[in-house]
C-alpha atoms as an extended CHARMM CRD file, in Angstrom:
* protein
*
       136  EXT
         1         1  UNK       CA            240.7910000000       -5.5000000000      -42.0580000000  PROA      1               0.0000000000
         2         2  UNK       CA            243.6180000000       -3.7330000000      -40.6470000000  PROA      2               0.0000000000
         3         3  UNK       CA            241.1290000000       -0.5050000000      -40.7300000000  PROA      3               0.0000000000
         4         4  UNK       CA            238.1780000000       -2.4770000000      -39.2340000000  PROA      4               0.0000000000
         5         5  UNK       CA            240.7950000000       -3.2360000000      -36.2240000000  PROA      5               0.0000000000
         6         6  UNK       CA            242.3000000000        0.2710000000      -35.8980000000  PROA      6               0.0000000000
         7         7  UNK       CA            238.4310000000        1.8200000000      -35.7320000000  PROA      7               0.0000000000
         8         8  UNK       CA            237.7660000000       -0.7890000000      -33.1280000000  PROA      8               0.0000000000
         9         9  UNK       CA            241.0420000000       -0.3920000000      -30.9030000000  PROA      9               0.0000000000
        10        10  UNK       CA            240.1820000000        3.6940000000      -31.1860000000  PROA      10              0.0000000000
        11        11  UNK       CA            236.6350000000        2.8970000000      -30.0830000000  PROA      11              0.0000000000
        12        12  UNK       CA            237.8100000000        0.8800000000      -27.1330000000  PROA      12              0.0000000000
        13        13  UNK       CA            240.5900000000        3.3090000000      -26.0540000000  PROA      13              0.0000000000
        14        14  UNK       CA            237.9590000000        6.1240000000      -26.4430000000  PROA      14              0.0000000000
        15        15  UNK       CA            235.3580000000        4.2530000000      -24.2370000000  PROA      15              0.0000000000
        16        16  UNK       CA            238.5580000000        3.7810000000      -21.9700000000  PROA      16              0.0000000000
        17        17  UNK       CA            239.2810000000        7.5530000000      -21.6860000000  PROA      17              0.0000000000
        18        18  UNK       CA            235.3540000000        8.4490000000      -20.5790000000  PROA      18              0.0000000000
        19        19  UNK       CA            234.8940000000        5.4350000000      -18.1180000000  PROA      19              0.0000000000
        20        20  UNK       CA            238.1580000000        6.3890000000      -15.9640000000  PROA      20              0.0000000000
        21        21  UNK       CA            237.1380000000       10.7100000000      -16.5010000000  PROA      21              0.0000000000
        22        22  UNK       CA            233.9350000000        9.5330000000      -15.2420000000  PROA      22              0.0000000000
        23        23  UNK       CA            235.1950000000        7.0560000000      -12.4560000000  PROA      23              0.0000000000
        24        24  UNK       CA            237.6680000000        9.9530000000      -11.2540000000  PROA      24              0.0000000000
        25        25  UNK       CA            234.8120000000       12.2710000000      -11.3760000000  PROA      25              0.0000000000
        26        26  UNK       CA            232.9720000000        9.7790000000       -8.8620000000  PROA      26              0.0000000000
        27        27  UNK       CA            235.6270000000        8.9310000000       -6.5960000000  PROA      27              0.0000000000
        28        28  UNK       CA            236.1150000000       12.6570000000       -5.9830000000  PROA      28              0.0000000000
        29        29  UNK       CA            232.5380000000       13.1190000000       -5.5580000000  PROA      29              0.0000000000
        30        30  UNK       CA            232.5280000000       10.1980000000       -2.7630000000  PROA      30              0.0000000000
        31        31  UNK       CA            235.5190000000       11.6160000000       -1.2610000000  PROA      31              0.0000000000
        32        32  UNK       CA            234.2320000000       15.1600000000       -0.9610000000  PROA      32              0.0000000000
        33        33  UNK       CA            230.8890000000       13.0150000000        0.6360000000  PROA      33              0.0000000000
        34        34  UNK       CA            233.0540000000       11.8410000000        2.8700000000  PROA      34              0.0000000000
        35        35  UNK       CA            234.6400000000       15.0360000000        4.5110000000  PROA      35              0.0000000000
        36        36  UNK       CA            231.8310000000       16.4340000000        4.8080000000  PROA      36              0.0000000000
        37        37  UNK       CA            230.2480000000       13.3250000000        6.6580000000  PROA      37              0.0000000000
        38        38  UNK       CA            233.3650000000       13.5200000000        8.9730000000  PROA      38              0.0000000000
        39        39  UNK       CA            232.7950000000       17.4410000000        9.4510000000  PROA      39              0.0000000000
        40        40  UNK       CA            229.5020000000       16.9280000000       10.2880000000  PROA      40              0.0000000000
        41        41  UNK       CA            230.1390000000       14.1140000000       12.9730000000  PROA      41              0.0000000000
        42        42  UNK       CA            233.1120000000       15.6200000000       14.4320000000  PROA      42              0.0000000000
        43        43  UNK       CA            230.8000000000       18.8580000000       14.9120000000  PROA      43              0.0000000000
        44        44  UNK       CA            227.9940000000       17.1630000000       16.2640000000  PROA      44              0.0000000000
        45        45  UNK       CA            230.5130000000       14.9140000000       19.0530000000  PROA      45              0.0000000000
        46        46  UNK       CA            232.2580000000       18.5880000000       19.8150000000  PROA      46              0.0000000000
        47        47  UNK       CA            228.6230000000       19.4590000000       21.3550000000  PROA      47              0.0000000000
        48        48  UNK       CA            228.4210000000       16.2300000000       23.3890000000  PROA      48              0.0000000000
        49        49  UNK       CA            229.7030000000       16.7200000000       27.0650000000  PROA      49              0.0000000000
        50        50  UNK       CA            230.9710000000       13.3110000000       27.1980000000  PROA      50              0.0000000000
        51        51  UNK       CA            231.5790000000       13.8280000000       31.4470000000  PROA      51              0.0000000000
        52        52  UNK       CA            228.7130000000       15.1890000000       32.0460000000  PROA      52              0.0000000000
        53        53  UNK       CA            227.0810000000       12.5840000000       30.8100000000  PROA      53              0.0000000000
        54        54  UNK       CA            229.5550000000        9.8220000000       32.7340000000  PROA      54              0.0000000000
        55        55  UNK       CA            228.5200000000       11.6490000000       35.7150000000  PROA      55              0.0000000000
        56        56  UNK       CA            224.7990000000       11.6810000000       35.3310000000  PROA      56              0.0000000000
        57        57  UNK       CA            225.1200000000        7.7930000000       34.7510000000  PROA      57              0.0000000000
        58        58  UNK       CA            227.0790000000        7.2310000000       37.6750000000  PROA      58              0.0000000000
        59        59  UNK       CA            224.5800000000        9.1380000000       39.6850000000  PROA      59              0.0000000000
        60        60  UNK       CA            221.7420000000        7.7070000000       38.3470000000  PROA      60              0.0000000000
        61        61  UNK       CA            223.1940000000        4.0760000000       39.2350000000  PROA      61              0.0000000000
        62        62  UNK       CA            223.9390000000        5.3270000000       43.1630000000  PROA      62              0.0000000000
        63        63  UNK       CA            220.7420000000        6.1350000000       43.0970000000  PROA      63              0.0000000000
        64        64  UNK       CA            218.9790000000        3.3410000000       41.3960000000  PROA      64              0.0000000000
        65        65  UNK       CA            221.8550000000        1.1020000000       43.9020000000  PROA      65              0.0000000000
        66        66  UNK       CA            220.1910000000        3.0270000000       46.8620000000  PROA      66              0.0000000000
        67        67  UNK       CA            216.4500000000        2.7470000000       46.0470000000  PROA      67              0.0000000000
        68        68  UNK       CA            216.9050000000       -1.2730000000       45.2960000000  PROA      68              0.0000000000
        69        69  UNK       CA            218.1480000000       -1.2310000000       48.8900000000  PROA      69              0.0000000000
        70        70  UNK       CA            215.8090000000        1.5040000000       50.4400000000  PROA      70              0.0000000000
        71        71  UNK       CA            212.9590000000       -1.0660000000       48.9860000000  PROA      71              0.0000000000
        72        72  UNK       CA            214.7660000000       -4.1410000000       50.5250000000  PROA      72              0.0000000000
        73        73  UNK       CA            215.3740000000       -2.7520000000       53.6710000000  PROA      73              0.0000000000
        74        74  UNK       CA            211.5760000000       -1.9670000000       53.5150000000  PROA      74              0.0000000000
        75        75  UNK       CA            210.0570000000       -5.2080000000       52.5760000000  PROA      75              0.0000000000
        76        76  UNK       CA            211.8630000000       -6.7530000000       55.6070000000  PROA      76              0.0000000000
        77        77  UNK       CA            209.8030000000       -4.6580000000       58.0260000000  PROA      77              0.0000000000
        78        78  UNK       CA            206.7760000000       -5.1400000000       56.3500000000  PROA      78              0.0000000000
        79        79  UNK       CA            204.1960000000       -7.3080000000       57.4270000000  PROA      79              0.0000000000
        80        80  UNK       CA            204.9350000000       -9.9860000000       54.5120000000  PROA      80              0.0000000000
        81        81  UNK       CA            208.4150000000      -10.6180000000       55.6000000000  PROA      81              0.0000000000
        82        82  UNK       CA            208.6000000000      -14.0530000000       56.7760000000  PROA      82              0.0000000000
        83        83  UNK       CA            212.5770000000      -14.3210000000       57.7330000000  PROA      83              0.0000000000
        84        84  UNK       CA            215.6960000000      -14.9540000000       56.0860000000  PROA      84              0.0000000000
        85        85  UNK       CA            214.8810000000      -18.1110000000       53.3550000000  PROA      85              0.0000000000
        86        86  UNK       CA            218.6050000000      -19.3340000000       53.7770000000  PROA      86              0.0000000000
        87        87  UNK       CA            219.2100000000      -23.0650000000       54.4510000000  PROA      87              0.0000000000
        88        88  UNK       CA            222.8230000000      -24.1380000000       55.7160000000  PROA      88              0.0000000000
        89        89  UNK       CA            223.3920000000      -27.2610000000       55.3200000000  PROA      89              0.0000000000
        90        90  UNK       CA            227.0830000000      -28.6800000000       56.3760000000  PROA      90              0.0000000000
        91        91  UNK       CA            227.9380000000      -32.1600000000       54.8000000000  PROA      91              0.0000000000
        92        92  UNK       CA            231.1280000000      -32.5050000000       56.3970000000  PROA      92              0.0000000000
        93        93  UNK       CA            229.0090000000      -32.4940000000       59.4540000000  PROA      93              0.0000000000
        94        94  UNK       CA            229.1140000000      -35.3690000000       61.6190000000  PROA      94              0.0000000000
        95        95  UNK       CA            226.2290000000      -37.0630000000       63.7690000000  PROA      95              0.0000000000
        96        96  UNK       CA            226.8320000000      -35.6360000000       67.6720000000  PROA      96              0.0000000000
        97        97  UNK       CA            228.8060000000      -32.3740000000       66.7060000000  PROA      97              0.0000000000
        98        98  UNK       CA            227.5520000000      -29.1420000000       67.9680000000  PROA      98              0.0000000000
        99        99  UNK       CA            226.4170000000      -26.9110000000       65.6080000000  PROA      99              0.0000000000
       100       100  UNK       CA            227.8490000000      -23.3210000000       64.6880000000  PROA      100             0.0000000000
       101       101  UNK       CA            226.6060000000      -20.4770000000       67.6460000000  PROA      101             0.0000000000
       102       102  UNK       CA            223.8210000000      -18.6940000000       65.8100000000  PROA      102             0.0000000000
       103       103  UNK       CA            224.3380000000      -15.1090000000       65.8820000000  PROA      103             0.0000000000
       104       104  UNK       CA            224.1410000000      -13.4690000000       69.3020000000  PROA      104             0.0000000000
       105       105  UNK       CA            221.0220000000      -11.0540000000       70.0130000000  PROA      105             0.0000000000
       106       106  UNK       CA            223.3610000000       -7.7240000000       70.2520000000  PROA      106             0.0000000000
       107       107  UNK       CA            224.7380000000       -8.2950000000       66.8090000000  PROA      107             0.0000000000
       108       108  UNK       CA            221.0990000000       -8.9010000000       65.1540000000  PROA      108             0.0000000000
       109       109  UNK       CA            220.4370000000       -5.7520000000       67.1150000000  PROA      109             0.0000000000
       110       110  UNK       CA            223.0930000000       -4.0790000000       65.8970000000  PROA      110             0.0000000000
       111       111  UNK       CA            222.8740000000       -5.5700000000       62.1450000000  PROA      111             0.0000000000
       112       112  UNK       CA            218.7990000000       -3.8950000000       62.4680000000  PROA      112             0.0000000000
       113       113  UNK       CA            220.5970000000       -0.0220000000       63.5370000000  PROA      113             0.0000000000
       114       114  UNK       CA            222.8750000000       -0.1540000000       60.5700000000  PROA      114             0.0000000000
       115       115  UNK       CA            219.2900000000       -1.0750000000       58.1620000000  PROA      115             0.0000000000
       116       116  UNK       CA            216.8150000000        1.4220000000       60.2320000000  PROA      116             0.0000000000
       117       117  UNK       CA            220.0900000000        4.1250000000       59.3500000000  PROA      117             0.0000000000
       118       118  UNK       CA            220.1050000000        2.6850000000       55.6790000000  PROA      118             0.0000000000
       119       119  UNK       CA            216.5000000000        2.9820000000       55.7540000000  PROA      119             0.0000000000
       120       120  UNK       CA            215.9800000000        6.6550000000       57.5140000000  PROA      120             0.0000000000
       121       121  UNK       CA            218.4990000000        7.7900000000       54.9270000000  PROA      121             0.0000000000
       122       122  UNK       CA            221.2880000000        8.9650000000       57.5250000000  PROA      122             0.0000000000
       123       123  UNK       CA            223.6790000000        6.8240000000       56.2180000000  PROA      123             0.0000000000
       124       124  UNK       CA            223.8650000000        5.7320000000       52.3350000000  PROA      124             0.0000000000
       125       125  UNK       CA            222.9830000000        1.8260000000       50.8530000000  PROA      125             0.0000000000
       126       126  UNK       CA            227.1300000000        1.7230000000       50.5640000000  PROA      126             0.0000000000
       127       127  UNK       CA            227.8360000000        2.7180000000       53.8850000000  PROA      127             0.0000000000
       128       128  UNK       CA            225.3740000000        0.3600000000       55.7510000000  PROA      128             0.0000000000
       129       129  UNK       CA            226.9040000000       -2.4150000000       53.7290000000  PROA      129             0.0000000000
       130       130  UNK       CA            230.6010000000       -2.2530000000       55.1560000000  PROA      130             0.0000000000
       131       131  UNK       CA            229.3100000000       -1.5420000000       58.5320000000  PROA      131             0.0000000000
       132       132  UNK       CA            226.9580000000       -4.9100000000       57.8070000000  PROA      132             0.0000000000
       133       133  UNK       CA            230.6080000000       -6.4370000000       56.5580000000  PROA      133             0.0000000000
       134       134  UNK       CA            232.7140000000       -5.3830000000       59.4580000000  PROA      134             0.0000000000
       135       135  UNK       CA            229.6860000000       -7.0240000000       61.9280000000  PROA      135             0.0000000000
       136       136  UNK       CA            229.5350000000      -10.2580000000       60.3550000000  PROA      136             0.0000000000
């Protein structure tokens, strides 16, 4: 018995000795997978201009920005414009108060320059809308 139990114990220890060569053997395989992985990304990000990039977003959003406005500026002189579609409504207003002053005919006139100037491209979508700010 003792024999039967030394042959198995041998077996098992010998079975032992090839699973962890073999396990080594893999885990250096998937480490040396790994470096190279990490070679090849690092060599592919060192041809990415990263800035460049950043700056042809930010362009493309100005001008995206500036178009969207150029088109809105646009649809208010065209024939289907119909007016502003704003409703004020003031519930803390009280029967016989006087309402608000609308807006007086030189600032709408002046409010139209600063959009024609948007519009004619002699002043940028940004620029017309602090100058709309400042009026009002």
């Amino acid at each position: 018995m003792d024999e039967q139990r030394e042959a198995h114990e041998g077996g098992f220890a010998q079975f032992r000795a090839e699973w962890e060569a073999e396990w080594a053997q893999l885990s250096a395989g998937l480490a040396e997978l790994g470096r190279r992985i990490a070679e090849q990304v690092a060599q592919a990000m060192a041809g990415i201009n990263f800035e460049a990039i950043g700056r042809e977003a930010a362009e493309a959003a100005r001008r995206a920005a500036e178009a969207s406005w150029t088109s809105t500026v646009g649809w208010r002189h065209s024939r289907a414009w119909r007016g502003p579609m704003h409703v004020h409504v003031d519930i803390g207003a009280r029967a016989g108060q006087e309402e608000p002053a609308a807006p007086s005919d030189s600032r709408a006139q002046e409010r139209m320059m600063v959009l024609n100037m948007v519009a004619e491209g002699k002043i940028t979508a940004e620029e017309g809308a602090r100058l709309l700010e400042a009026l009002g």
